[in-house]
SERO-4910 file (N, C-alpha, C, O; in steps of 0.05 Angstrom, whole numbers):
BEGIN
 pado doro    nc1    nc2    nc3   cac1   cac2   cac3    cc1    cc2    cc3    oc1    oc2    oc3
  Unk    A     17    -24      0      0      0      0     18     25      0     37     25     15
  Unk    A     13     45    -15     39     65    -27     22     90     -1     -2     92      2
  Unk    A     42    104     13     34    120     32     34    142     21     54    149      9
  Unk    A      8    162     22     13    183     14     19    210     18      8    222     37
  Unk    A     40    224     -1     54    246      2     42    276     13     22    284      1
  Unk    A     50    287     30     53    314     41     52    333      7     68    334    -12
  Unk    A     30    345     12     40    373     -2     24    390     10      4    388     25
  Unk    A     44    419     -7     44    445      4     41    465    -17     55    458    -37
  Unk    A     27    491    -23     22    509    -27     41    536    -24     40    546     -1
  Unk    A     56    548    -38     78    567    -23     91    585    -46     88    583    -71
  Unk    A    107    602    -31    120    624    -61    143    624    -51    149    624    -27
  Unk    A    164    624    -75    183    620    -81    197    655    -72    194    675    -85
  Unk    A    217    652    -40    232    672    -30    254    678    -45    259    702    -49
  Unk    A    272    657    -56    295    648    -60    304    636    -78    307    613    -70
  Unk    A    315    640   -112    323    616   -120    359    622   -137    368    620   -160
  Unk    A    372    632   -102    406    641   -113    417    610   -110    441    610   -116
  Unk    A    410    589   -104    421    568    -96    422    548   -119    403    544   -134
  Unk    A    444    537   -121    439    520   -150    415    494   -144    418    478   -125
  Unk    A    396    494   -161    375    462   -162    359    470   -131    337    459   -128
  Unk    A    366    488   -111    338    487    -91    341    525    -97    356    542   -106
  Unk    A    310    520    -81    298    542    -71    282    551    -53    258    550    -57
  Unk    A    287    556    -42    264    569    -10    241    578    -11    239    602    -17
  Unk    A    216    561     -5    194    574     -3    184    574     26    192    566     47
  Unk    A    165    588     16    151    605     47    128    593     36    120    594     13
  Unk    A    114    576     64     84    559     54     76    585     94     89    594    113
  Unk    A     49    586     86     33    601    103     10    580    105     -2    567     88
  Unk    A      8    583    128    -17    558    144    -31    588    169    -22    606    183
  Unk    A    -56    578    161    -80    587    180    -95    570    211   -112    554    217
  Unk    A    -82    581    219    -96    565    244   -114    582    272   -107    606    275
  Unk    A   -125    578    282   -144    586    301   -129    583    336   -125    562    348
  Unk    A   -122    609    345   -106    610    373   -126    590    385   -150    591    380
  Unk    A   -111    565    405   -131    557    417   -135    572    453   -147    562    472
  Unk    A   -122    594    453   -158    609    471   -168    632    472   -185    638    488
  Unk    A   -153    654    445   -168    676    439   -182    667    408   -192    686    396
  Unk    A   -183    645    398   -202    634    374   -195    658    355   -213    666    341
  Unk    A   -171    672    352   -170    693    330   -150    675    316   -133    660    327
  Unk    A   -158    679    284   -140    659    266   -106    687    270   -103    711    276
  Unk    A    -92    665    263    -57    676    265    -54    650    237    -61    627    231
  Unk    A    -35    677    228    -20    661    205      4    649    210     19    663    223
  Unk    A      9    634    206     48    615    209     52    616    185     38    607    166
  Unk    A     81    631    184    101    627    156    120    611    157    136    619    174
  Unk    A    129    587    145    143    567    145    165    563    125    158    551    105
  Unk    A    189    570    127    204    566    100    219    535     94    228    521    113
  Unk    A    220    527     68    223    507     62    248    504     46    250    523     30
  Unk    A    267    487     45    288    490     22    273    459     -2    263    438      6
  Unk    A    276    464    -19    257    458    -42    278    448    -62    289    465    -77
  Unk    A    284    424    -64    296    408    -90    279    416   -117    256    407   -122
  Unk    A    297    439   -139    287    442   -164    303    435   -181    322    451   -180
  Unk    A    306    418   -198    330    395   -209    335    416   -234    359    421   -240
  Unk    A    317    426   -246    313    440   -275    315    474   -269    310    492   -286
  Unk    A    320    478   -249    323    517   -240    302    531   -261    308    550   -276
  Unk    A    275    517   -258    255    523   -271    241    557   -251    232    578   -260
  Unk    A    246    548   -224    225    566   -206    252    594   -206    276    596   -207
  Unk    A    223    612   -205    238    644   -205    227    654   -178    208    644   -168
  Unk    A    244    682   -165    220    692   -147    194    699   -148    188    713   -167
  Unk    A    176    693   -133    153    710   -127    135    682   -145    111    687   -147
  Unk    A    144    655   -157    133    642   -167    108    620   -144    113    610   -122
  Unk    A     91    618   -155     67    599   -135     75    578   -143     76    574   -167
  Unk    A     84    555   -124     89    520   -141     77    509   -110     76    517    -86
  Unk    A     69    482   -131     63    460   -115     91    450   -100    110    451   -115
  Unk    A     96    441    -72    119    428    -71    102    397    -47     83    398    -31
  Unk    A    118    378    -55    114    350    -55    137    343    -28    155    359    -25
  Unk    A    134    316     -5    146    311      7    168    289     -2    161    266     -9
  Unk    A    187    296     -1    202    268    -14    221    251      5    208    245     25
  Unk    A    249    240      6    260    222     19    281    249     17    280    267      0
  Unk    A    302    248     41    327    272     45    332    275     21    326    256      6
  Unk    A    344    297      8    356    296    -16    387    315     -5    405    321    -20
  Unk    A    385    321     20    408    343     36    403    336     67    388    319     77
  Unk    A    421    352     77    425    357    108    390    378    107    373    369    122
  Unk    A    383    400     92    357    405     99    332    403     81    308    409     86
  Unk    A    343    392     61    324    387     36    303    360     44    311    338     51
  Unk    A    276    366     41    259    342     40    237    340     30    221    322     35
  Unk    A    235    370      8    215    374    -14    223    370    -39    247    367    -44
  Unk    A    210    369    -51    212    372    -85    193    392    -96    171    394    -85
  Unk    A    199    408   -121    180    420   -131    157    407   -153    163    401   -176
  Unk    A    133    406   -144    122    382   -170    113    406   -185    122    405   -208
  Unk    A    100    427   -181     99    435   -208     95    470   -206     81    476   -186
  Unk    A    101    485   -217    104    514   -219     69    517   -230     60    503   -248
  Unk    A     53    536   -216     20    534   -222     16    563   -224     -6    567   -235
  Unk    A     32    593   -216     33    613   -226     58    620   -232     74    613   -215
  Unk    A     67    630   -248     91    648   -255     87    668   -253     66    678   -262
  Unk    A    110    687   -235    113    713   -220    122    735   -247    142    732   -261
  Unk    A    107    751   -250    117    776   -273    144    790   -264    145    803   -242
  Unk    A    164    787   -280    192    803   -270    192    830   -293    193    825   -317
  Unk    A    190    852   -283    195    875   -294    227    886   -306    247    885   -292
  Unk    A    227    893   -326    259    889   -333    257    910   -333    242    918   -351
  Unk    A    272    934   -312    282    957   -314    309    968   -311    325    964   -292
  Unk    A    313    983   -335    350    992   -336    350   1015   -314    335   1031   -303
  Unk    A    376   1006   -313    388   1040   -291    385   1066   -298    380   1085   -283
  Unk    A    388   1067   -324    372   1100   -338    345   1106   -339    336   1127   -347
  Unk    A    327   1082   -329    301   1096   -333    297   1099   -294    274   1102   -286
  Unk    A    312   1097   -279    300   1101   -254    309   1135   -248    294   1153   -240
  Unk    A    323   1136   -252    335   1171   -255    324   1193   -269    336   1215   -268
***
């Protein structure tokens, strides 16, 4: 019987690292004794074999077996791509 995998929802902080990248997954939960929801931000280092993911990108990421001392995601699949604005140094002046 195949057990099934952890996934997560999150945006891509980080991707100066060769093949990973750091996401930030945010979980909603309910204080248990003022019942006001609080957000938790969670960062992840993220096995991306193809340096497909950019910043500010939305991807699915998947639980997998170590792939590092902190690696234990994978990215399964990039579901928005983040708009990067290309601006030169002469137009900010």
């Amino acid at each position: 019987m195949e057990k099934k995998k952890k996934t997560r929802l999150g945006r891509v902080l980080s991707n100066k690292m060769d093949k990973t990248v750091v996401v930030e997954v945010e979980t909603r939960r309910q204080h248990s004794r003022y019942k006001k929801v609080v957000r938790h931000k969670t960062k992840f280092k993220v096995h991306d074999g193809g340096n497909t993911c950019g910043i500010g990108d939305l991807v699915r990421i998947v639980e997998t077996r170590p792939l590092s001392r902190e690696k234990r995601w994978r990215v399964d699949e990039v579901l928005v791509k983040a708009e990067t604005v290309a601006v030169k140094p002469e137009e900010i002046e």
